[in-house]
C-alpha positions in Angstrom: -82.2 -48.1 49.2 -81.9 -44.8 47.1 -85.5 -43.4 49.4 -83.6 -44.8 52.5 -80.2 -42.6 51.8 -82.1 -39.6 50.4 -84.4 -39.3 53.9 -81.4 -40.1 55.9 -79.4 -37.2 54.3 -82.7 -35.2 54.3 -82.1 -34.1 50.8 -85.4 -33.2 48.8 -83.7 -33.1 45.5 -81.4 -35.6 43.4 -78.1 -34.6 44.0 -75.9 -33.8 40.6 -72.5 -34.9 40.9 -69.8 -34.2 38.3 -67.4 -36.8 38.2 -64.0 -36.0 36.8 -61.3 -38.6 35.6 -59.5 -39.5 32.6 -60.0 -43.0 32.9 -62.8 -44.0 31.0 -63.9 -47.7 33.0 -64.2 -45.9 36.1 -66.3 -42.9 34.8 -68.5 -45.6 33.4 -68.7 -47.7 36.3 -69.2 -44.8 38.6 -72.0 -43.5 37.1 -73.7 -46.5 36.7 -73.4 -47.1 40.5 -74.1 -43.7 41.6 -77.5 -43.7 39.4 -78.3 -46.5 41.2 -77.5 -44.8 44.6 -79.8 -41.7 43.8 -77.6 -38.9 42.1 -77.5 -37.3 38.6 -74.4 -37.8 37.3 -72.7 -35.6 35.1 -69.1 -36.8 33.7 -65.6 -34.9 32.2 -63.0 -37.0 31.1 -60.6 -33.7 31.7 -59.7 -30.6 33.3 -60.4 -28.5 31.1 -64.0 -30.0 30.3 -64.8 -30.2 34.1 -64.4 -26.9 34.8 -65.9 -25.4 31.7 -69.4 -27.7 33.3 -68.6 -26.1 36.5 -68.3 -22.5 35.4 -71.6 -23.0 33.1 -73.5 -24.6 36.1 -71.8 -24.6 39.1 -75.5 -23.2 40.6 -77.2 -26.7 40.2 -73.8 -29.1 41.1 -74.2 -30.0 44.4 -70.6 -31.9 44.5 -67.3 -32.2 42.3 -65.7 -35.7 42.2 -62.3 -35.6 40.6 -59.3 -38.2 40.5 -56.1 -36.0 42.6 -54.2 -36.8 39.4 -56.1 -36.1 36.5 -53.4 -34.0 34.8 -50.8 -35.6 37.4 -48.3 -34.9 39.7 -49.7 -32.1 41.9 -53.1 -31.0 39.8 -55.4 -32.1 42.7 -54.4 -28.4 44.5 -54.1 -26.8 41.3 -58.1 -28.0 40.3 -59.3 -27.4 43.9 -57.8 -23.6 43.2 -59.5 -23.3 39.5 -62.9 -24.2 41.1 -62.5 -21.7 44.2 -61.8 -18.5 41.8 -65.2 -19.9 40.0 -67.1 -19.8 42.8 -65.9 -19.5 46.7 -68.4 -22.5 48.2 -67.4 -25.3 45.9 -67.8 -28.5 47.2 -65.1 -31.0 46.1 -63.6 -34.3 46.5 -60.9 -36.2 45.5 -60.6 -39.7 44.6 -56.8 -40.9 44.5 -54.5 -43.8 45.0 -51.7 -42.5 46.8 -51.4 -43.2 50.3 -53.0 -40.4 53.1 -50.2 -37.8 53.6 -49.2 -34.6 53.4 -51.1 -33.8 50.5 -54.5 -35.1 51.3 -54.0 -32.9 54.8 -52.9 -29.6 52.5 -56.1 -30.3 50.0 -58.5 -30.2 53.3 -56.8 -27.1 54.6 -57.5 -25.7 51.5 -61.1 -26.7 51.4 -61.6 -30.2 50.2 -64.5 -31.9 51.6 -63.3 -35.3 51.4 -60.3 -37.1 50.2 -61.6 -40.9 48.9 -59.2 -43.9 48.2 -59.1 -45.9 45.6 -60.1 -49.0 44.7 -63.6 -47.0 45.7 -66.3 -48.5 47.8 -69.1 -48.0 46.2 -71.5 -48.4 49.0 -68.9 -46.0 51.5 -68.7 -43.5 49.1 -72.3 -43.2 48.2 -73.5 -42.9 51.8 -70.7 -40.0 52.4 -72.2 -38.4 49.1 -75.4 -38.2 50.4 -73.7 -37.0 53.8 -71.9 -34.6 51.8 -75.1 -33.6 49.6 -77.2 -33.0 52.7 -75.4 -30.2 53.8 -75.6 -28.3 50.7 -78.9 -26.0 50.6 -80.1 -25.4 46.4 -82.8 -25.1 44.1 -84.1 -28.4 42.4 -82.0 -28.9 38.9 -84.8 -28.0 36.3 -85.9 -30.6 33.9 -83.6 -30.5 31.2 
């Protein structure tokens, strides 16, 4: 399945995905499932440890996965900002449980790429990953 996503997307490299949330379960689940689906996951459990990997290696991270609320209320917007002064063509989602609104429509007129709701699908979300990946041009991550 992984070979059937990666020529659909027409990606020639592994994605890497940094996946941010605070719960523990779900970065542990995710990146057992995303593995599976193809990409190189990378996890923070925190703002401030998300965007320290970002700054460090923003050239090889195809896409940013964060929950909307990982320091709560508003930080979605705040986060999206933080990555944007980092560098300008950040790719980033947002995972949350609140219903579509007003924020999820402000976060894409500030440049989200996708908003995804929770409880996640995994099979959904993969597939628009690999959308999402394709349209991203990189280097191969070296061998670490």
């Amino acid at each position: 399945m992984t070979e059937n996503l990666r020529e659909t997307a027409g990606v020639s490299h592994k994605p890497v995905l940094l996946v941010a949330d605070e719960n523990e379960q779900l970065c542990k689940s995710l990146n057992i499932a995303l593995q599976q689906a193809g990409f190189d996951v990378w996890l923070a459990s925190s703002a401030c440890e998300a965007l320290e990997i970002y700054r460090h290696h923003r050239e090889w991270i195809d896409l940013f996965l964060v929950d909307l609320c990982l320091s709560g209320g508003q930080f979605g917007i705040e986060m999206l900002e933080a990555l944007q002064q980092i560098s300008s063509d950040v790719r980033c989602c947002f995972m949350t449980d609140r219903p579509a609104g007003r924020l999820e429509r402000e976060l894409y007129r500030r440049g989200a790429v996708a908003v995804f709701q929770k409880p996640l699908c995994i099979d959904k979300l993969s597939r628009a990953l690999w959308r999402l990946a394709s349209q991203r041009t990189r280097k191969a991550c070296p061998a670490a």
